[in-house]
C-alpha positions in Angstrom: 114.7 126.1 85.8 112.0 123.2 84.5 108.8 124.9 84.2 105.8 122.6 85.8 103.4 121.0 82.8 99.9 120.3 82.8 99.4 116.8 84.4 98.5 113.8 81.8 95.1 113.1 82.9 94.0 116.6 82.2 96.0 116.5 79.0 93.9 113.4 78.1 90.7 114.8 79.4 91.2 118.6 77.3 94.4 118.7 75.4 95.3 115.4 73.8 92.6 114.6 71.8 93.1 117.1 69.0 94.5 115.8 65.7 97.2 118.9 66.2 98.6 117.1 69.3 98.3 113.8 68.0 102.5 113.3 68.4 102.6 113.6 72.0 100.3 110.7 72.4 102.0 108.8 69.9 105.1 109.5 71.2 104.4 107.9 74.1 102.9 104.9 73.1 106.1 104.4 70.8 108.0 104.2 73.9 105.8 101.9 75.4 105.3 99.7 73.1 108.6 99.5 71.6 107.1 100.5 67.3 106.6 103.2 65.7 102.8 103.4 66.3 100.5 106.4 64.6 97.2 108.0 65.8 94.4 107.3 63.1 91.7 108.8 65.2 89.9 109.2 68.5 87.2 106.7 68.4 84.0 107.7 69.0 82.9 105.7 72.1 81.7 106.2 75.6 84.6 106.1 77.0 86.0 109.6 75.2 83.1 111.4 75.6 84.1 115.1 77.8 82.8 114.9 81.4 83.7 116.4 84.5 84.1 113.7 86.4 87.5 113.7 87.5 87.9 110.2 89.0 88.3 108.2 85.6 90.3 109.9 82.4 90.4 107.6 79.3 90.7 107.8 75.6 90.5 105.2 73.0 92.1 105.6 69.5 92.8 103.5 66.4 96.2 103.4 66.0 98.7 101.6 63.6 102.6 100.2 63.8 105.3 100.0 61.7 104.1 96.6 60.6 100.6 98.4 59.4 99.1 96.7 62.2 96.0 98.6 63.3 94.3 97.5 66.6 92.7 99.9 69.7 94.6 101.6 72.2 92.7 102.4 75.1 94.9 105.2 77.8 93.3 105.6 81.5 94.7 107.5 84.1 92.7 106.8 87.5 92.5 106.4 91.3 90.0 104.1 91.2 89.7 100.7 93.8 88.6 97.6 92.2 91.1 98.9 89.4 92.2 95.3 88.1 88.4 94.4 87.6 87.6 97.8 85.9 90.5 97.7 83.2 89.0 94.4 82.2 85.6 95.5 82.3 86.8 98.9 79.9 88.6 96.4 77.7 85.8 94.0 77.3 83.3 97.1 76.5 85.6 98.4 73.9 85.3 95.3 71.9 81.6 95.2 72.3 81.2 98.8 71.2 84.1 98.4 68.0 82.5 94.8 66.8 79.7 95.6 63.8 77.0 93.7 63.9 76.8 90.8 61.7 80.4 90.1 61.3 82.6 87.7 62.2 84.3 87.1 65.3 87.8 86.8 63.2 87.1 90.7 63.1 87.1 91.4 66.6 90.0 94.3 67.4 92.6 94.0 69.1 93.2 96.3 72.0 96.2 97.2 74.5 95.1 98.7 77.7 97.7 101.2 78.7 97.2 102.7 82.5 98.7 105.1 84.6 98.4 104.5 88.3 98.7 107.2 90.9 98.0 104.4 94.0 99.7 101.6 94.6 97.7 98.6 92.8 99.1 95.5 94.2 102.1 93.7 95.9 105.2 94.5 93.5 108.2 96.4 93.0 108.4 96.9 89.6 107.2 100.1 88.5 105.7 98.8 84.5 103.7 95.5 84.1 102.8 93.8 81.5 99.7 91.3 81.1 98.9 89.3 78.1 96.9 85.9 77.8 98.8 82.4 77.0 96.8 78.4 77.3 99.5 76.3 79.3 99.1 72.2 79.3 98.1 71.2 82.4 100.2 67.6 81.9 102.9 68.5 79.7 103.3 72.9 80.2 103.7 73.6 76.6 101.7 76.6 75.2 99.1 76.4 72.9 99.9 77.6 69.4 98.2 79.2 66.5 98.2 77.1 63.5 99.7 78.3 60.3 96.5 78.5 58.6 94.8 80.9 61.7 98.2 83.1 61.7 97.1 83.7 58.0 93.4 84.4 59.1 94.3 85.9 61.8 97.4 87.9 60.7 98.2 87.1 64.5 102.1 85.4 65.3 100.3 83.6 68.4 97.8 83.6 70.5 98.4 86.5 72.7 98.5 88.9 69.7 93.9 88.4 69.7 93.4 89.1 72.7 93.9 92.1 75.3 97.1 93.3 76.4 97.4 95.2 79.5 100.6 97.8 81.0 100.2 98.6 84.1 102.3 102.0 85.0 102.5 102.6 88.8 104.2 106.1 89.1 104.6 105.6 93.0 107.2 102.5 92.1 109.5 105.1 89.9 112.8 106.0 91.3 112.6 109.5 89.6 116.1 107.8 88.0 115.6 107.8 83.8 117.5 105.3 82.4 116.2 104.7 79.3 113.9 107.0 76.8 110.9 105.1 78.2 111.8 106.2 81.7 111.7 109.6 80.7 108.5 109.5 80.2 107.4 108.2 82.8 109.5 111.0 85.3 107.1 113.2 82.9 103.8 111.3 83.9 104.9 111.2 88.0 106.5 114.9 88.0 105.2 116.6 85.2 108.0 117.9 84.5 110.7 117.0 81.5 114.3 118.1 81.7 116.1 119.4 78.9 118.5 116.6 78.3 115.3 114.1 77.5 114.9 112.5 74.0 111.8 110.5 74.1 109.8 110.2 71.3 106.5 113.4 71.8 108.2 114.9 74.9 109.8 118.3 72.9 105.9 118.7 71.5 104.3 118.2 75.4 106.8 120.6 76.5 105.8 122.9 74.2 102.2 122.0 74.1 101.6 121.5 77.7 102.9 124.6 79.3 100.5 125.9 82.2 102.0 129.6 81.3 100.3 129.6 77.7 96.9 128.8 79.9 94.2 131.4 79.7 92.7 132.6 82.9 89.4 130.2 82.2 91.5 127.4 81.4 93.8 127.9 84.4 91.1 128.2 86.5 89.4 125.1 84.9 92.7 123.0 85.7 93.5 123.7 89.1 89.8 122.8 90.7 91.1 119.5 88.4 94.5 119.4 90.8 92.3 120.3 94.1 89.7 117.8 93.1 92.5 115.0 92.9 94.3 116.3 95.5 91.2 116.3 98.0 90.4 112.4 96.4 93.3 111.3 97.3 93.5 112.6 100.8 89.9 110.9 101.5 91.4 107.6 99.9 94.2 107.7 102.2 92.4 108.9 105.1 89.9 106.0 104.7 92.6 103.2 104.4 94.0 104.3 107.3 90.8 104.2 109.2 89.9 101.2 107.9 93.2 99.6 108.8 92.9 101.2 112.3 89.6 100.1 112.8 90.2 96.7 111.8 93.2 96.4 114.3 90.5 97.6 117.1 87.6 94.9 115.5 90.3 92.4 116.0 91.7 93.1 119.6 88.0 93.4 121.2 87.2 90.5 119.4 90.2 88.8 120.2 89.7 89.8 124.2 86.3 88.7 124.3 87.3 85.2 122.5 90.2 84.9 124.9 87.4 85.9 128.0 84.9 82.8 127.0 87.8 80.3 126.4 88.6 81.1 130.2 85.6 81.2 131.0 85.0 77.2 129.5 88.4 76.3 131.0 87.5 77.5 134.5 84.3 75.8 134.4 85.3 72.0 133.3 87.9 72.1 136.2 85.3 73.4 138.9 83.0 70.4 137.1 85.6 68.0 137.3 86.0 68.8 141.1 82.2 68.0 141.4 81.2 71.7 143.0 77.5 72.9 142.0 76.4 74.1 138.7 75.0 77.2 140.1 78.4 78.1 141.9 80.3 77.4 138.6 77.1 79.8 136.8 77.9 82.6 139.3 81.8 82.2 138.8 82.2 82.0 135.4 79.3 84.2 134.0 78.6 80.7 131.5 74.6 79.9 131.4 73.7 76.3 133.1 72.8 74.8 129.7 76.6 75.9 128.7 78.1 74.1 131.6 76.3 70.9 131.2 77.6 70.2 127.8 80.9 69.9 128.9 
């Protein structure tokens, strides 16, 4: 039988950032990102410090590839609205607080956004995007390039390699159906479960790690007000989008009565014009003011 796990976003929030689980994390990310990638710390930064608000879970860490490539890794898990504004607000601020003063802006980092959705974001039905940043001729459509010189400077391929890349991971889209190692992982992240035939890179160390039977009583207790917690923000979420839609579709129909009431209304009252009869019958027959029926 496949045990249940602890869920990611409490892994991140309690488990994850310890240097002793460091390969879970970067086992994952090697997935992702298709390289080899290791963990050389958990940046110190807002963003990482331990709260308990359970709405937003992020960690940012300096990593490096199998090219020696080092740049920032940011990983959120949320249920957040306004989510596509936020992740580029997050990857903005992680810049700011990473750039020394008094350096150059050659040395600003470069930083992947990596986020795991539990809602569904936007109109698609892929379940993994990815987002980077290319300059496209408006005459001619060719791409803007780096110059050899700035690839040297910048030890940067092209363009898209300086500024922020962002995956998008919407668990909702995934067909529970693991094709790939990658895909594993992501079953992990929607059931939090893994099933013994899985492969990926970190998943044998978060199924050992990540057990909710090696929990102690405090901890156990500690994670599942975490799962009522989500569980009770997602059933307002829901419950408010459905009111909302409900609500609008009520809005619309008493507004779109009324509308249909005054047009008529004005219909009613050029014909009773047009066949000369007085104002103030027209007034009492249509409910229009007098000032209304003259200007027709």
């Amino acid at each position: 039988m496949t045990r249940k796990l602890i869920s990611f976003d409490w892994a991140i929030k309690k488990i994850l950032r310890s240097k002793a689980n460091f390969g879970i994390l970067e086992g994952f990310l090697s997935e992702l990102l298709f390289t080899d990638i290791q963990i050389l710390e958990v940046l110190e930064s807002e963003a990482n410090q331990d709260t308990e608000d359970n709405k937003f879970n992020r960690v940012d860490i300096k990593v490096k590839d199998r090219d020696e490539k080092i740049y920032i890794v940011e990983v959120q898990f949320s249920r957040e609205l306004n989510y596509l504004q936020r992740i580029l607000y997050a990857s903005s601020k992680v810049i700011i607080e990473h750039l020394p003063k008094g350096v150059p802006y050659s040395e600003v980092s470069k930083v992947i956004s990596v986020n795991i959705l539990h809602f569904d974001l936007g109109k698609g039905d892929d379940y993994i995007y990815h987002g980077t940043t290319r300059f496209i001729g408006l005459h001619n459509q060719t791409e803007l390039e780096l110059s050899a010189e700035q690839q040297q400077l910048y030890s940067a391929q092209k363009i898209a390699d300086l500024y922020p890349e962002y995956y998008l991971i919407e668990l909702r889209n995934f067909n529970n159906v693991a094709k790939d190692t990658l895909d594993e992982w992501i079953y992990f992240l929607k059931n939090e479960q893994i099933e013994d035939n899985f492969t990926a890179k970190g998943l044998k160390e978060a199924k050992e790690t990540l057990d909710v039977l090696k929990m102690n009583p405090q901890e156990r207790l500690a994670y599942e007000r975490h799962q009522e917690a989500l569980h009770y923000q997602a059933s307002m979420y829901e419950s408010t989008y459905v009111l909302g839609k409900l609500e609008g579709r009520v809005e619309g129909l008493v507004e779109g009565r009324a509308e249909g009431r005054i047009e008529g209304a004005l219909s009613i009252a050029k014909n009773m014009k047009k066949m000369g009869l007085p104002v103030q019958l027209i007034v009492e027959a249509t409910n229009l003011s007098a000032a209304e029926i003259e200007t027709l």
